[in-house]
C-alpha positions in Angstrom: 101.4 -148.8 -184.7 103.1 -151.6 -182.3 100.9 -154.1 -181.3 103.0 -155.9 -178.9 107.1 -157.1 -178.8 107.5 -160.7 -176.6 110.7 -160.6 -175.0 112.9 -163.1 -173.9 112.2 -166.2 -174.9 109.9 -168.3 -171.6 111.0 -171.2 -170.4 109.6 -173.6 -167.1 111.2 -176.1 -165.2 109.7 -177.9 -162.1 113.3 -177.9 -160.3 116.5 -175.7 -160.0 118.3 -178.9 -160.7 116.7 -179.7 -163.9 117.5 -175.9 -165.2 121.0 -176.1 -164.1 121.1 -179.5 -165.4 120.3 -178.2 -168.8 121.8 -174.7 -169.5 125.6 -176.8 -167.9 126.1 -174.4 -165.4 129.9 -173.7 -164.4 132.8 -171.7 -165.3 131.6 -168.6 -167.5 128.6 -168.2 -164.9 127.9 -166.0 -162.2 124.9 -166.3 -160.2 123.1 -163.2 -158.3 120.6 -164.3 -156.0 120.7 -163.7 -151.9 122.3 -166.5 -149.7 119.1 -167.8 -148.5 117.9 -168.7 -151.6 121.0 -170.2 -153.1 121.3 -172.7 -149.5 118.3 -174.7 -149.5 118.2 -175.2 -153.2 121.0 -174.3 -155.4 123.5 -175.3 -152.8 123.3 -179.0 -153.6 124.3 -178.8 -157.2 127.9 -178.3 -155.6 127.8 -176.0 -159.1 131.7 -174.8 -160.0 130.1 -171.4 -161.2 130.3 -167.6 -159.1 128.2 -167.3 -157.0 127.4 -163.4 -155.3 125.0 -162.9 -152.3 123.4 -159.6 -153.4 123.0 -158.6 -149.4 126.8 -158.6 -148.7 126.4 -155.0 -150.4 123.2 -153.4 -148.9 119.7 -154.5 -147.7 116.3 -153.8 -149.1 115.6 -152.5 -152.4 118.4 -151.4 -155.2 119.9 -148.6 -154.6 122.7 -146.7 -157.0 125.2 -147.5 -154.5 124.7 -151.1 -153.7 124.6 -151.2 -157.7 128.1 -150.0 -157.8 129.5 -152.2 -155.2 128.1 -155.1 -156.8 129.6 -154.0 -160.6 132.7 -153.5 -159.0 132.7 -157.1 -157.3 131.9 -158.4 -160.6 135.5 -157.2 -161.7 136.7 -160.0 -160.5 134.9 -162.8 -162.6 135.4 -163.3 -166.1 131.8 -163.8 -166.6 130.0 -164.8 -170.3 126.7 -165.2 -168.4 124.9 -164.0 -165.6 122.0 -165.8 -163.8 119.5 -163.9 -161.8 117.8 -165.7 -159.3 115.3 -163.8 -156.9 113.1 -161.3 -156.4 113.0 -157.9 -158.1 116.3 -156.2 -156.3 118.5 -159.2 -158.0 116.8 -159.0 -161.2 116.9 -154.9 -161.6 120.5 -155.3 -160.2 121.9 -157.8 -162.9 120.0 -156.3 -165.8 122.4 -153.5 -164.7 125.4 -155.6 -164.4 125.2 -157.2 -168.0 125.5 -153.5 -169.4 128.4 -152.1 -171.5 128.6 -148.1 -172.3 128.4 -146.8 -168.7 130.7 -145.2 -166.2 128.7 -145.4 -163.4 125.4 -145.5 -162.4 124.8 -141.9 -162.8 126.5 -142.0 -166.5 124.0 -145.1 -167.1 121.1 -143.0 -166.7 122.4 -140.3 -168.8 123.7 -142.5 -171.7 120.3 -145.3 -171.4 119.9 -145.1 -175.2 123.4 -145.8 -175.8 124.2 -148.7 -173.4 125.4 -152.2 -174.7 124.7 -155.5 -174.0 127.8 -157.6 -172.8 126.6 -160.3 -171.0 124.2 -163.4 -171.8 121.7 -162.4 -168.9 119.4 -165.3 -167.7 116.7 -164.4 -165.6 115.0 -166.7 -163.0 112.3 -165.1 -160.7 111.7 -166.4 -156.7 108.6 -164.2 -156.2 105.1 -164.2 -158.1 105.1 -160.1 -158.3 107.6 -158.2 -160.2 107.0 -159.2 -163.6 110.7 -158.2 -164.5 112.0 -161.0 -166.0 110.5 -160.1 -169.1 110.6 -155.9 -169.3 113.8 -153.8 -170.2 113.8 -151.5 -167.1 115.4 -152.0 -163.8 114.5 -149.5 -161.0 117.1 -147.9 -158.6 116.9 -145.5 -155.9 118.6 -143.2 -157.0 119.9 -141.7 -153.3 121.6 -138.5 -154.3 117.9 -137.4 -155.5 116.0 -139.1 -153.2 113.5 -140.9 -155.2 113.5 -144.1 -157.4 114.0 -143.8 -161.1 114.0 -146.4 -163.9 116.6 -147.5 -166.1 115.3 -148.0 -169.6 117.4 -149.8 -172.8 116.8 -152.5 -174.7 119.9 -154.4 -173.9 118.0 -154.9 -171.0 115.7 -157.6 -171.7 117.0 -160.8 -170.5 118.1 -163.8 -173.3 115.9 -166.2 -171.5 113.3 -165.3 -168.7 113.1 -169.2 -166.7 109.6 -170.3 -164.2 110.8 -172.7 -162.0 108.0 -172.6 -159.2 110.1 -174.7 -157.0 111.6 -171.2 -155.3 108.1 -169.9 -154.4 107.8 -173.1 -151.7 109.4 -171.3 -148.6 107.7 -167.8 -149.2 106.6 -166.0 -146.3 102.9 -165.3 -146.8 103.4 -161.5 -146.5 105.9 -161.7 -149.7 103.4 -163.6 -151.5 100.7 -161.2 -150.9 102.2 -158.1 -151.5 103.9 -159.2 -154.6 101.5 -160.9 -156.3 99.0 -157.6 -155.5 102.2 -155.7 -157.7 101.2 -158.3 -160.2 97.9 -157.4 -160.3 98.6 -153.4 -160.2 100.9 -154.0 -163.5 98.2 -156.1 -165.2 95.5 -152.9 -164.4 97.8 -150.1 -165.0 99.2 -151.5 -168.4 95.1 -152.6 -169.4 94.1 -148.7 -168.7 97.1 -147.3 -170.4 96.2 -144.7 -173.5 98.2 -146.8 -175.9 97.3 -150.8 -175.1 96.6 -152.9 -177.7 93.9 -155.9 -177.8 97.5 -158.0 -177.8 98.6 -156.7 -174.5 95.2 -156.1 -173.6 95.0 -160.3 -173.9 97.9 -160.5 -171.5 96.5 -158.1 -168.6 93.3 -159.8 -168.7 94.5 -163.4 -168.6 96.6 -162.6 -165.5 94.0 -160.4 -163.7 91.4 -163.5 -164.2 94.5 -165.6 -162.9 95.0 -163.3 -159.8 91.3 -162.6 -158.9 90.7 -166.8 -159.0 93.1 -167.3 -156.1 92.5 -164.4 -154.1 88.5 -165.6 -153.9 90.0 -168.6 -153.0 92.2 -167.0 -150.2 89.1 -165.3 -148.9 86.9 -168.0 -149.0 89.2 -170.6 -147.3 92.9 -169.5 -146.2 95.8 -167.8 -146.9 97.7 -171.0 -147.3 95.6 -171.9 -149.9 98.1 -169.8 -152.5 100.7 -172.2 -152.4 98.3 -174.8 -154.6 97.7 -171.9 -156.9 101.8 -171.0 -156.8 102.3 -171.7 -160.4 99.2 -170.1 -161.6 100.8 -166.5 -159.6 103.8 -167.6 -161.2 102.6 -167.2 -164.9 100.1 -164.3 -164.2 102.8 -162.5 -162.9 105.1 -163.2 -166.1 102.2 -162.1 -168.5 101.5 -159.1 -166.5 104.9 -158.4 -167.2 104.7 -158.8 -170.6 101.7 -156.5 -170.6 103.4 -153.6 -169.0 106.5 -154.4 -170.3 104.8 -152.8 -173.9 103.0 -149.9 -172.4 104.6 -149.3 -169.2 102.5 -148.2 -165.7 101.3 -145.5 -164.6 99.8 -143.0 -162.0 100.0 -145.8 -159.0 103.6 -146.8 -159.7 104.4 -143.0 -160.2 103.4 -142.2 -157.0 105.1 -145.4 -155.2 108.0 -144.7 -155.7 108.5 -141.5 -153.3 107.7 -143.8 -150.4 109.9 -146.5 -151.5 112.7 -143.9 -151.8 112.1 -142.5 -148.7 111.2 -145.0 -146.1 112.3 -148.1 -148.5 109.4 -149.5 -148.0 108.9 -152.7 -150.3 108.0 -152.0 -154.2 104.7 -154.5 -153.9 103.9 -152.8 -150.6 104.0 -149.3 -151.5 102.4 -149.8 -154.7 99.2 -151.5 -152.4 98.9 -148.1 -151.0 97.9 -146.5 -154.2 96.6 -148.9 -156.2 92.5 -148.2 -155.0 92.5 -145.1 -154.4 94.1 -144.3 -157.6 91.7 -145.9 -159.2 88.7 -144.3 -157.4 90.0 -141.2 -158.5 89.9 -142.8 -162.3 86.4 -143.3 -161.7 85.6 -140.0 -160.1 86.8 -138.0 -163.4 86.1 -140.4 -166.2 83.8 -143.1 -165.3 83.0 -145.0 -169.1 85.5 -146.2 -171.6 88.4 -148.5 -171.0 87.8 -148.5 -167.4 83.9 -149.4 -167.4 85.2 -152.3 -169.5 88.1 -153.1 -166.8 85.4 -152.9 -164.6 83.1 -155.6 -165.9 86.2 -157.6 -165.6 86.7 -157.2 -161.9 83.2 -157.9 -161.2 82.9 -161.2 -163.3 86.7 -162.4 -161.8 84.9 -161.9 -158.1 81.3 -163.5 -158.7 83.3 -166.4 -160.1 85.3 -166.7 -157.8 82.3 -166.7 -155.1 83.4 -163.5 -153.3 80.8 -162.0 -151.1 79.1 -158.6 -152.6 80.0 -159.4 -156.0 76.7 -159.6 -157.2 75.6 -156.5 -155.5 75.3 -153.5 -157.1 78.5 -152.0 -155.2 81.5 -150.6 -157.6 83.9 -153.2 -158.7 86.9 -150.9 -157.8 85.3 -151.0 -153.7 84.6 -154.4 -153.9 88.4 -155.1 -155.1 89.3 -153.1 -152.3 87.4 -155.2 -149.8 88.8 -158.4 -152.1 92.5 -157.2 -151.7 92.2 -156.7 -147.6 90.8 -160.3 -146.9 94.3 -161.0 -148.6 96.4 -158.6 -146.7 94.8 -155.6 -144.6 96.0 -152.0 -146.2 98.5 -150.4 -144.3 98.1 -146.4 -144.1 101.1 -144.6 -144.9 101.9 -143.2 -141.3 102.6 -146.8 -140.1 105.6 -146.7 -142.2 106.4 -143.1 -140.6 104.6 -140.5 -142.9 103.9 -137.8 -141.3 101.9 -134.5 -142.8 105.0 -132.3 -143.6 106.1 -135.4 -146.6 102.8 -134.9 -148.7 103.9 -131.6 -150.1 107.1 -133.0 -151.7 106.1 -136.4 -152.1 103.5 -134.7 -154.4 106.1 -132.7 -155.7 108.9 -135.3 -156.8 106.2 -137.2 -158.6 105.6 -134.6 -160.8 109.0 -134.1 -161.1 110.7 -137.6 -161.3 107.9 -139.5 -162.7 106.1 -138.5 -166.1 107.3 -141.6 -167.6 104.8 -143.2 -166.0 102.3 -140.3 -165.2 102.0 -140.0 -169.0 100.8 -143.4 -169.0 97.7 -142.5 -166.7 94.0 -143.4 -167.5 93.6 -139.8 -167.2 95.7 -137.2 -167.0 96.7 -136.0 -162.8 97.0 -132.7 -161.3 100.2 -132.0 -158.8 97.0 -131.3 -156.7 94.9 -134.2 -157.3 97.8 -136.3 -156.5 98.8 -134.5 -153.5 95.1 -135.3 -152.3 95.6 -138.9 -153.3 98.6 -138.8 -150.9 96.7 -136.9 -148.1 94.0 -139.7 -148.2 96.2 -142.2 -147.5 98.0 -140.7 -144.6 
């Protein structure tokens, strides 16, 4: 059996100048990132490389049709290597662009175990959440079916996955929050998955401990406080990554990604909305086990961390919940425009679109029970 496969190799650098400094950025390079990123920072390096502002070719999250747009603009660049910088639309976006084997998006998806690696693809990310500099899937919304889907090979993986925390600086709080809560959703879902190991097990723990720490601290004091802890959400985020990246998510990003398809409503964001009551539903059917154990966890991370109730006899997955809206308050899913008639097939393309990931749940969910999941959240 697999215990656990690292990939790419990590590096850190305090500054975007050092990197670029380093790996000789120029000709032969192609940068991805979004225009207000590259300004303030990159700009400076007056760097002789391409340079493409992902929102020139759609706004929000990756969709199949930006994709193509942007693998069409590439045409013109006789690119060895591709750098990523930004959140997780560039990074899916360019793990798509370094592929070879494909005619299309829609012929990617149907030839995944085939495709080709043809770029060196460098992966730098400006967000504490997504965890996808160092997994092999990138995830499109797929808009002829309405739903996202993820792209799986292992030409995926980037050559080098780089932390430079010098990008989280001008972060809207919001981003932050809802990012690094999709960090701590990957480190749960891939510690309660069927087939984790004590090796990834190590990973999802470290970066839940990680999380937990500054949130208590956000609760006790501020929410500016995270920007001391930025490089700690930084490297939580990359080993949650590496954690999932071995035995994948589950339930809670299964059932995300019908909202994100059809209101685009952020990755981090609409994974927030499940994450809790997911997990009381975990609790409801099979209490002991691997999840007893995650609970322990949660617990000892909040009385640590000084958080109010934590040494009350209240379950760790409410007290998490009340932990999680001192750092942003839970949205319910009609203030993004649900109404009563999407529950039905929101509950229906999850079944449909997503048992890669509902295979990977704690326990095993009925179209029914996540239908009511959905319906409590309304």
């Amino acid at each position: 059996m697999k215990q656990i496969l690292i990939k790419p190799e990590i590096q850190s650098y305090d500054t975007f100048k050092a990197f670029a400094a380093e790996y000789e950025l120029g000709e032969g390079d192609v940068i991805l990132t979004n225009e207000y990123i590259y300004s303030p920072i990159m700009a400076a390096e007056n760097l002789k490389c391409g340079v493409i502002y992902q929102e020139k070719y759609g706004m929000g999250e990756p969709t199949d049709v930006m994709t193509e747009a942007i693998l069409e603009e590439m045409k013109k660049y006789n690119a060895k290597r591709i750098i990523a910088v930004g959140g997780g639309t560039i990074i899916d976006i360019a793990k798509v662009l370094v592929l070879e084997g494909g005619d299309g998006i829609d012929d990617m998806y149907d030839k995944m175990a085939s495709l080709k690696k043809g770029k060196e693809l460098i992966i730098i990310p400006t967000t504490c959440g997504t965890g996808s500099e160092v997994t092999n899937i990138a995830v499109l919304n797929r808009t002829k079916l309405g739903t996202k889907q993820g792209m799986v090979s292992t030409a995926m993986f980037a050559d080098k996955a780089v932390l430079i925390s010098e990008f989280l600086g001008s972060l809207p709080y919001k981003v932050f929050a809802t990012s690094s809560i999709d960090a701590l959703v990957h480190a749960v879902e891939s510690y309660l998955n069927p087939d984790a190991t004590v090796f990834s097990g190590m990973y999802s723990v470290k970066a839940i401990e990680m999380i937990l720490k500054g949130y208590c601290r956000i609760a006790a004091d501020s929410p500016e406080v995270w920007k001391e802890d930025a490089k700690d959400y930084l490297i939580a985020s990359c080993m949650a990554g590496i954690a999932f990246s071995n035995n994948g998510c589950g339930a809670v990003h299964a059932m995300a990604y019908a909202i994100g398809g059809k209101y685009h409503v952020p990755h981090g964001e609409s994974n927030y909305q499940y994450f809790v009551p997911v997990l009381k539903v975990y609790e409801e059917k099979e209490s002991g086990g691997r999840l007893e154990e995650l609970k322990d966890i949660l617990k000892k991370c909040m009385a640590s961390g000084g958080f109010c109730g934590a040494e009350d006899d209240k379950s760790a997955i409410v007290l998490l919940g009340e932990l999680l809206d001192k750092v942003l308050p839970a949205k319910k899913m009609r203030e993004y425009g649900v109404v009563q008639e999407d529950i039905e097939p929101f509950a229906q393309s999850t079944v449909d679109n997503q048992q890669r990931l509902l295979k990977n749940s704690y326990v095993p969910l009925s179209q029914e029970e996540i239908k009511a999941i959905y319906q409590s959240c309304l």
